[in-house]
C-alpha positions in Angstrom: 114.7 96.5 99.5 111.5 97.3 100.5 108.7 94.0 100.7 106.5 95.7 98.4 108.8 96.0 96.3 109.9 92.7 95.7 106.3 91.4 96.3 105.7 93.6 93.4 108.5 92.0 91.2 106.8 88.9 92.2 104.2 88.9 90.6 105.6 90.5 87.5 107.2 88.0 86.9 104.1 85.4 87.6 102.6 86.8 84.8 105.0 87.2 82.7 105.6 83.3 83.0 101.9 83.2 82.4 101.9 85.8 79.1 105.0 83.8 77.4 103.1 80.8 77.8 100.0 82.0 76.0 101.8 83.8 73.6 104.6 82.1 73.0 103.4 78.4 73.6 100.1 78.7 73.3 98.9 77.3 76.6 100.8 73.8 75.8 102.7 74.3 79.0 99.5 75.4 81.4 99.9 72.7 84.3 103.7 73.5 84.4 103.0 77.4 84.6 100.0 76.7 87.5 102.7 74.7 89.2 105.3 77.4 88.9 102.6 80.3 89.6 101.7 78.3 92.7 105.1 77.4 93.9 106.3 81.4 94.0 103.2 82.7 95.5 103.6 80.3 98.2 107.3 81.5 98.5 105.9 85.2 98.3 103.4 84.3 100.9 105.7 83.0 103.1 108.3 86.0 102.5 105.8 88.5 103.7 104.9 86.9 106.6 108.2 86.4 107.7 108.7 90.1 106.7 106.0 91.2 108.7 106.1 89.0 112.0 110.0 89.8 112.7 109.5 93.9 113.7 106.6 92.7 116.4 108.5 90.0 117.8 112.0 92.2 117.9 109.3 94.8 119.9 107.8 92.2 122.3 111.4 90.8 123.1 112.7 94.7 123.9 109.2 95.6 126.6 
């Protein structure tokens, strides 16, 4: 699957965390969806860099 993709899913899902909490709870549950919101992007954040940095090291190891 491509990283865009499932960056893309993501943050779908970030806000629909955020949108049922409003709507459905609303806002009673607002540190637990920051923690949540922060916890995946970090994830996400560290899935695209290791996404991105394996293709130039694979191409330095091959010169």
């Amino acid at each position: 699957m491509k990283t865009s993709t499932i960056l893309l899913i993501i943050l779908g899902f970030m806000h629909a965390l955020t949108l049922i909490n409003i709507l459905l709870f609303e806002g009673m549950f607002n540190d637990i969806v920051f923690f949540f919101n922060t916890a995946i992007f970090f994830f996400a954040f560290a899935f695209y860099t290791k996404r991105q940095g394996n293709p130039k090291k694979s191409a330095d190891l091959n010169d």
